[in-house]
C-alpha positions as CSV (number, residue, x, y, z in Angstrom):
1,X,-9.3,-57.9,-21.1
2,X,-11.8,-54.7,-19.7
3,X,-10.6,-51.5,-21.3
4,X,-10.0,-48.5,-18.7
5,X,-10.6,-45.4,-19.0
6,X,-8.9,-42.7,-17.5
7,X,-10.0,-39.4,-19.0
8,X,-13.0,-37.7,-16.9
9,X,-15.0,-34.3,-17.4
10,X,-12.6,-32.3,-14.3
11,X,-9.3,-33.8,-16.0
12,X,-10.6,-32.0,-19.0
13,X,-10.5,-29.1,-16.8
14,X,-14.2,-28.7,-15.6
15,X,-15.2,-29.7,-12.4
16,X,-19.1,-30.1,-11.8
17,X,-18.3,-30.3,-8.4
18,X,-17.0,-26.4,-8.0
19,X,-20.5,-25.6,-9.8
20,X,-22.5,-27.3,-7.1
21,X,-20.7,-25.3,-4.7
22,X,-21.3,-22.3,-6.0
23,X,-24.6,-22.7,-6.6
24,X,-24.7,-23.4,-2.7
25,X,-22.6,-20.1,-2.1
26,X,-25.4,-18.2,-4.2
27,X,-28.5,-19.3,-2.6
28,X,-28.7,-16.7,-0.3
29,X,-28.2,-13.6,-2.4
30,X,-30.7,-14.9,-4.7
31,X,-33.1,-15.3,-2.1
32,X,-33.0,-11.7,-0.9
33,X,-34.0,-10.7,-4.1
34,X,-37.4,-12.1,-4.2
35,X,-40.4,-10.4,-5.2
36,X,-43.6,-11.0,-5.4
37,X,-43.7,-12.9,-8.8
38,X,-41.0,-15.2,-8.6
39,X,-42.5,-18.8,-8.6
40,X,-39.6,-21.5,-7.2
41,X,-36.0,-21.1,-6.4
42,X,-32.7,-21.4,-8.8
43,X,-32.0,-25.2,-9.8
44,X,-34.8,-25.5,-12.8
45,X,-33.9,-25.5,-15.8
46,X,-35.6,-21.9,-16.4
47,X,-36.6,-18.7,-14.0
48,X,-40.3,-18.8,-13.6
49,X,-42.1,-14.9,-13.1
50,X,-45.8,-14.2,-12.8
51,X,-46.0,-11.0,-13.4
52,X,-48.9,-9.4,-11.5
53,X,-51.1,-7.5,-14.9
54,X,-53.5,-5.8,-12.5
55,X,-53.7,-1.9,-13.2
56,X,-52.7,-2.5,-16.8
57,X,-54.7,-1.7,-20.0
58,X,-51.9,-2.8,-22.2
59,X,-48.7,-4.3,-20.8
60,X,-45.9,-4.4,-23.0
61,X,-42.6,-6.6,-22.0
62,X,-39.1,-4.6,-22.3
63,X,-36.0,-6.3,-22.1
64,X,-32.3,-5.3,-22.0
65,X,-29.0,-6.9,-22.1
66,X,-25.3,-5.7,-21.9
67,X,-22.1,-6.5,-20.2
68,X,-19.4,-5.1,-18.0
69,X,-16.8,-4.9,-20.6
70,X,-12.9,-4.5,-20.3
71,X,-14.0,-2.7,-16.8
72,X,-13.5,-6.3,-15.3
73,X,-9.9,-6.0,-15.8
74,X,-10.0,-3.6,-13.0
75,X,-11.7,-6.5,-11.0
76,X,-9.3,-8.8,-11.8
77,X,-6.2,-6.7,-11.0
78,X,-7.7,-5.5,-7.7
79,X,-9.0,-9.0,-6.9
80,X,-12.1,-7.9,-5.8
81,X,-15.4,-8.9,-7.4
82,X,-18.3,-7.9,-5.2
83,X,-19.2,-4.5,-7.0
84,X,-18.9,-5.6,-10.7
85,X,-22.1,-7.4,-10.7
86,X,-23.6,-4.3,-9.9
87,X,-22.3,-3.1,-12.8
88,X,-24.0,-5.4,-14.8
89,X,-27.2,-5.2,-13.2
90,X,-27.1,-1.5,-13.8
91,X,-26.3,-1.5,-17.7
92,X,-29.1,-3.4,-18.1
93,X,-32.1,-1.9,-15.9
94,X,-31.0,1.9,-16.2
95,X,-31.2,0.9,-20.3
96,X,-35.1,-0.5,-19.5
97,X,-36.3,2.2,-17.1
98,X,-35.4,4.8,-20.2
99,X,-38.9,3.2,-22.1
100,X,-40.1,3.9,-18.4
101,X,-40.5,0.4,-17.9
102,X,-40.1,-1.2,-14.0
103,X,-37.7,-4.5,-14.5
104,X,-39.2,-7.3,-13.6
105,X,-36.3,-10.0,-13.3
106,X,-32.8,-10.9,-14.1
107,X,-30.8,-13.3,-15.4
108,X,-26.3,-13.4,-15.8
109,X,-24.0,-15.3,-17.6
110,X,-20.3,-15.8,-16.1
111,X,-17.8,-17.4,-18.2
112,X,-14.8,-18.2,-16.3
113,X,-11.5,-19.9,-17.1
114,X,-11.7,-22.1,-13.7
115,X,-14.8,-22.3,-11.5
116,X,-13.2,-20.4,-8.2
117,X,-16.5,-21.0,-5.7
118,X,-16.2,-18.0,-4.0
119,X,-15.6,-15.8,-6.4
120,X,-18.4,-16.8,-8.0
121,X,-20.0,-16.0,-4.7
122,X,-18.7,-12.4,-5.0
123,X,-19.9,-11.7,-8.5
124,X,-23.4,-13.3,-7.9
125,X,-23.4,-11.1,-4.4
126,X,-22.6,-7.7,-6.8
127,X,-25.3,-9.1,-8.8
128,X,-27.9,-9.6,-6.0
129,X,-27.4,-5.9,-4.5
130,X,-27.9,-4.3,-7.7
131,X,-31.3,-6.3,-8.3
132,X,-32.2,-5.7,-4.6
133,X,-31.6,-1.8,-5.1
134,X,-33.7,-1.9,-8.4
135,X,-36.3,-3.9,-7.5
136,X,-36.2,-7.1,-9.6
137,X,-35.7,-10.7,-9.1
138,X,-32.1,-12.7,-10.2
139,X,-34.4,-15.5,-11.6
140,X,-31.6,-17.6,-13.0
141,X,-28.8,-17.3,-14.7
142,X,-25.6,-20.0,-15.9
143,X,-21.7,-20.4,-15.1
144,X,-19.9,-21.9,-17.5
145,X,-16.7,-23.3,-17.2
146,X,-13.8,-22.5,-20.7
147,X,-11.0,-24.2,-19.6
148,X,-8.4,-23.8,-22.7
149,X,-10.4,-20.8,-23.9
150,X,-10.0,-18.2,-21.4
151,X,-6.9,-18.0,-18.5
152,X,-8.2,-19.3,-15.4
153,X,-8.2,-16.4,-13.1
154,X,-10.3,-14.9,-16.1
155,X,-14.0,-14.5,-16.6
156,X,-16.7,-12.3,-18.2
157,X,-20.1,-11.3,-17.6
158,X,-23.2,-10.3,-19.1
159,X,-26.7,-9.8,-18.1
160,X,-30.4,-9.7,-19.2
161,X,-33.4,-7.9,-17.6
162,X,-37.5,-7.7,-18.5
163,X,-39.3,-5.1,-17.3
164,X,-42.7,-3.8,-18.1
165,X,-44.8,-1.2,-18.5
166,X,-48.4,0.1,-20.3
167,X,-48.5,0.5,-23.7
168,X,-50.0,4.0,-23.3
169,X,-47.1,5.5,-20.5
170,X,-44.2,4.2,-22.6
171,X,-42.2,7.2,-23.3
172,X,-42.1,8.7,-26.9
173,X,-39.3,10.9,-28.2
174,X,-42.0,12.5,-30.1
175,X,-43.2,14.5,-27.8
176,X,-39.7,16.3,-27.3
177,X,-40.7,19.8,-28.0
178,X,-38.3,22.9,-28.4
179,X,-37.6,24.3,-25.1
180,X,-38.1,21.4,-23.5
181,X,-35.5,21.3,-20.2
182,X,-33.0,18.7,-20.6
183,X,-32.1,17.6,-16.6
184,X,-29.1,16.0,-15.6
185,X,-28.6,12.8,-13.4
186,X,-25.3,12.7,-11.7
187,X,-22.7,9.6,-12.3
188,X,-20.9,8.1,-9.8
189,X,-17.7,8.2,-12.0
190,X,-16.7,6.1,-15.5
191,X,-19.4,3.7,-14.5
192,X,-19.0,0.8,-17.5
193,X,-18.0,2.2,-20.8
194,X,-15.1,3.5,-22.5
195,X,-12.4,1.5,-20.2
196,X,-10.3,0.3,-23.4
197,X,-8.9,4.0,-23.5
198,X,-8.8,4.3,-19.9
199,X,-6.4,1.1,-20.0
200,X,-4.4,2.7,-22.4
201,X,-4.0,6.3,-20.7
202,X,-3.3,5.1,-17.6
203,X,-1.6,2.1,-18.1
204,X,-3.5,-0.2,-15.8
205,X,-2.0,-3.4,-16.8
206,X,0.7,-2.2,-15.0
207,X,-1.0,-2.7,-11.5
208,X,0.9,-0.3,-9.4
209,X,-1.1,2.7,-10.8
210,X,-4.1,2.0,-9.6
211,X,-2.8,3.2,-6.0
212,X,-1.7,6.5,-7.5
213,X,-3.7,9.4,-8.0
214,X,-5.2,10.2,-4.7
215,X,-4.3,13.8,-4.4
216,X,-6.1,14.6,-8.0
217,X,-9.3,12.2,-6.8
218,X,-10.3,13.5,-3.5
219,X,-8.1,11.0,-1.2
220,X,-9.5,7.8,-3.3
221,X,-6.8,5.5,-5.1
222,X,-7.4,5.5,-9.3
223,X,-8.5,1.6,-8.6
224,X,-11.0,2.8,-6.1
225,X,-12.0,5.4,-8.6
226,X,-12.3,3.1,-11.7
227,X,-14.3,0.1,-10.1
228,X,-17.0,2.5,-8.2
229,X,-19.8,0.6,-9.2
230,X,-22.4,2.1,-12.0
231,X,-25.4,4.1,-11.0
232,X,-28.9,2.8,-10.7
233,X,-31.5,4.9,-11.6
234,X,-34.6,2.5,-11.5
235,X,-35.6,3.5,-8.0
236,X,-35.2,7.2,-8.6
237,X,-36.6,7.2,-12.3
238,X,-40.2,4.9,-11.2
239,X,-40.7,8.0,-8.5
240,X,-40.4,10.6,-11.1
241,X,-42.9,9.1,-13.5
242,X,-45.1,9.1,-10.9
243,X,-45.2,12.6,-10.2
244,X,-43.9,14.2,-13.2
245,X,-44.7,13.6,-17.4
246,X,-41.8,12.9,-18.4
247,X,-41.0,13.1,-21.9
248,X,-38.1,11.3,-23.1
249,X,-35.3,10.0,-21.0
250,X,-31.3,8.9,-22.1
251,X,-28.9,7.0,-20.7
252,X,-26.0,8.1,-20.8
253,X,-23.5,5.1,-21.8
254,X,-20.9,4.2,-24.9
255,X,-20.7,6.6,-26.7
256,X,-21.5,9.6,-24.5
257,X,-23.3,12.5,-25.1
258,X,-23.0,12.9,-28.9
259,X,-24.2,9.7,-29.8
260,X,-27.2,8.6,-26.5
261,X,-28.3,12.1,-26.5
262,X,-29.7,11.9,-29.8
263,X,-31.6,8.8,-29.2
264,X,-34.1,10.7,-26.8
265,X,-35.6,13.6,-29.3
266,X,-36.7,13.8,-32.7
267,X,-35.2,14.3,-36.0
268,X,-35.9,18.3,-36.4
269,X,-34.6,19.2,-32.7
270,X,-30.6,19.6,-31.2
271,X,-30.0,19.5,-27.7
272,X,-28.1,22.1,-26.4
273,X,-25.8,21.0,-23.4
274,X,-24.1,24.1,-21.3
275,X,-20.8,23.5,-19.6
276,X,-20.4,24.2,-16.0
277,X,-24.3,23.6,-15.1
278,X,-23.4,20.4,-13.2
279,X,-20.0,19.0,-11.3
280,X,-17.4,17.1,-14.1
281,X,-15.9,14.8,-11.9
282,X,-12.3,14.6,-10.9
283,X,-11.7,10.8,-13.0
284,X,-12.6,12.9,-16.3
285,X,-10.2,16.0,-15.7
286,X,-7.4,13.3,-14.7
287,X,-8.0,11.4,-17.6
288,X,-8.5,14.1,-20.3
289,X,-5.0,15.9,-18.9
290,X,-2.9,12.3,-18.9
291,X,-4.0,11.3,-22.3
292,X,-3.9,14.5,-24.2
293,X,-7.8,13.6,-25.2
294,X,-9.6,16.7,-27.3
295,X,-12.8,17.9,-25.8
296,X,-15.0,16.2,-28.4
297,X,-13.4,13.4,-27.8
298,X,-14.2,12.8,-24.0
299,X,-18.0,14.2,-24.8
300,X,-17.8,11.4,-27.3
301,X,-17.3,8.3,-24.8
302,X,-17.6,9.5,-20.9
303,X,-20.8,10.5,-19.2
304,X,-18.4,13.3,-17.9
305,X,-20.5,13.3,-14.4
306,X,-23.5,12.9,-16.1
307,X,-25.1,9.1,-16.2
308,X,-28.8,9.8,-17.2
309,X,-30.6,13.0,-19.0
310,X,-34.7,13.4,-18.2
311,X,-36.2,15.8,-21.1
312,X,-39.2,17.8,-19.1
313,X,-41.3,20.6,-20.0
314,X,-39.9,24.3,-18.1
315,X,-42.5,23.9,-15.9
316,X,-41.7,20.2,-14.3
317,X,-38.0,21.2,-13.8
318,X,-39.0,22.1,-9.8
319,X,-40.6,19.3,-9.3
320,X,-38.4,17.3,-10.9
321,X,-35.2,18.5,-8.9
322,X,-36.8,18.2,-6.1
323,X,-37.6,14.1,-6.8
324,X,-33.9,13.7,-7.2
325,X,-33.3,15.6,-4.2
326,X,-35.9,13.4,-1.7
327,X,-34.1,9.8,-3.9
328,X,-30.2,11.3,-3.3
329,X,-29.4,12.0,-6.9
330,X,-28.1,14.9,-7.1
331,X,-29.0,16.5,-10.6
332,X,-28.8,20.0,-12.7
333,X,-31.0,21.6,-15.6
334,X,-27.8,21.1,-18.2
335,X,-29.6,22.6,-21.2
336,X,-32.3,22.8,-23.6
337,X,-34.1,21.7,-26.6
338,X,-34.3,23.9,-30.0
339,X,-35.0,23.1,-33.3
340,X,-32.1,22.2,-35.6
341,X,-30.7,19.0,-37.4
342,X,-31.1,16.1,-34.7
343,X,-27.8,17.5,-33.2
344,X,-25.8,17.6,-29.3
345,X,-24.1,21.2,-29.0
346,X,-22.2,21.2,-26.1
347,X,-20.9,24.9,-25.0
């Protein structure tokens, strides 16, 4: 007698069938992000780039990764998915563009409980406007289906960039001198870090509050607030190297100003960080006030307004400004360097 089988791969909760389809729904996007580089289309079984070396003594190959976080709960709770890829996108380029590197390419990772086609469409979209605003190709990147790991309406997301730059124009915190200007890039709000505590202050697993708080954040809901996608600086950032010698940039991220400032300047300098030289925005005064947070602590894990620092010598701040100005950033000379202990003093 034949034996029958009746188990099969989308019984098991996977269906290969939903990945086709989404790999259908993502063609486009990925095509609008080609640059010259990119050698074939998605399918293969790796993203092929020739980079184009002309122009470069030395070039040197940076790469990046990160994720969104618990930010995507926001996403989920909202059910809309077409800015977090953004987020991702930005995590990892604004982290590359610091060396003063250009990214090159991208590549994601989603994870999701259930392949849902279109919503896979509307990450991948997020994904696609962030590399179109930063310059770089989505080369590749996977889905993967956890049924029995992770709920089905569930999914997270993580990224990887290259970019690249010559040897000799990568920036080196060495040459952070005291009174160096320290020049602020403005944040479009929380942008991807520190959303555990912003759960917990605001309870947002209870979803009715994220249509609350439009009086204390300018007419927009605390959802609308919360998932405002992160800031690229790429754009911005390449135009300033190109007029101004830059000496040490930081991104602003986990962590906040005491711990990423640090990373820009050496050992035997402190950057000193003035209050009221640049806009804190509305999120962080709401957020500070419901959850009884100290000071410190909010310097400690928000950008506070502040997404990226550029260290400058006093006589590129003009210049500088002005850069922002032409690429829509708006930005602020928030302090200085001095000698000390390797130290952020925020007054």
């Amino acid at each position: 007698m034949e034996k029958s089988y009746s188990n099969s791969y989308k019984e098991a909760g996977v269906d290969v069938t939903a990945g086709y389809e989404s790999v259908e729904l993502i063609k486009a996007d990925v095509k609008r992000t080609s640059i010259p580089g990119v050698l074939g289309g998605i399918g293969g079984f790796g993203g092929l780039f020739a980079p184009d070396l002309a122009g470069y003594e030395k070039p040197v190959l940076i790469s990046g990764t990160d994720g969104v976080g618990t930010k995507l709960k926001l996403a989920f709770l909202m059910d809309k998915h077409d800015t977090i890829g953004i987020d991702c996108v930005a995590m990892c380029v604004n982290d590359v563009v610091c060396a003063g590197a250009k990214p090159l390419f991208f590549l994601d990772y989603i994870a999701c409980g259930k392949n849902y086609p279109e919503k896979i469409a509307q990450i991948v979209k997020g994904i696609a406007d962030g590399c179109v605003e930063s310059g770089c190709a989505l080369v590749g990147g996977e889905t993967a289906e956890h049924p029995g790991m992770m709920p089905v309406d569930d999914y997270d997301l993580a990224g990887f960039t290259v970019g690249i730059v010559d040897e000799k124009d990568i920036l080196d915190k060495s040459n952070v001198k005291e009174g160096d200007a320290v020049i602020g890039l403005a944040s479009t709000g929380v942008h991807s870090n520190g959303f555990s505590l912003v759960r917990k202050v605001f309870d947002i697993d209870n979803a009715d509050v994220l249509g609350l708080y439009q009086e204390e954040l300018g007419g927009r809901t605390l959802g609308e607030t919360l998932l405002t996608p992160t800031q690229l600086y790429v754009k911005p950032v390449l135009s300033l190297l190109e007029k101004v010698k830059v000496k040490s940039i930081s991104h602003i991220t986990g962590g906040g100003f005491y711990e990423n400032l640090p990373r820009a300047y050496g050992e035997d300098l402190n950057c000193h960080i003035h209050k009221g030289t640049w806009e804190v925005l509305p999120i962080f005064n709401l957020l500070q006030e419901k959850g009884n947070i100290c000071e410190h602590d909010m310097f400690n894990t928000y950008n506070m307004g502040i997404g990226m620092a550029v260290i400058v010598d006093p006589s590129d701040v003009d210049a500088t400004l002005a850069c922002m100005k032409e690429c829509g950033i708006a930005a602020s000379v928030i302090g200085e360097m001095e000698k000390g202990d390797h130290s952020v003093v925020i007054d």
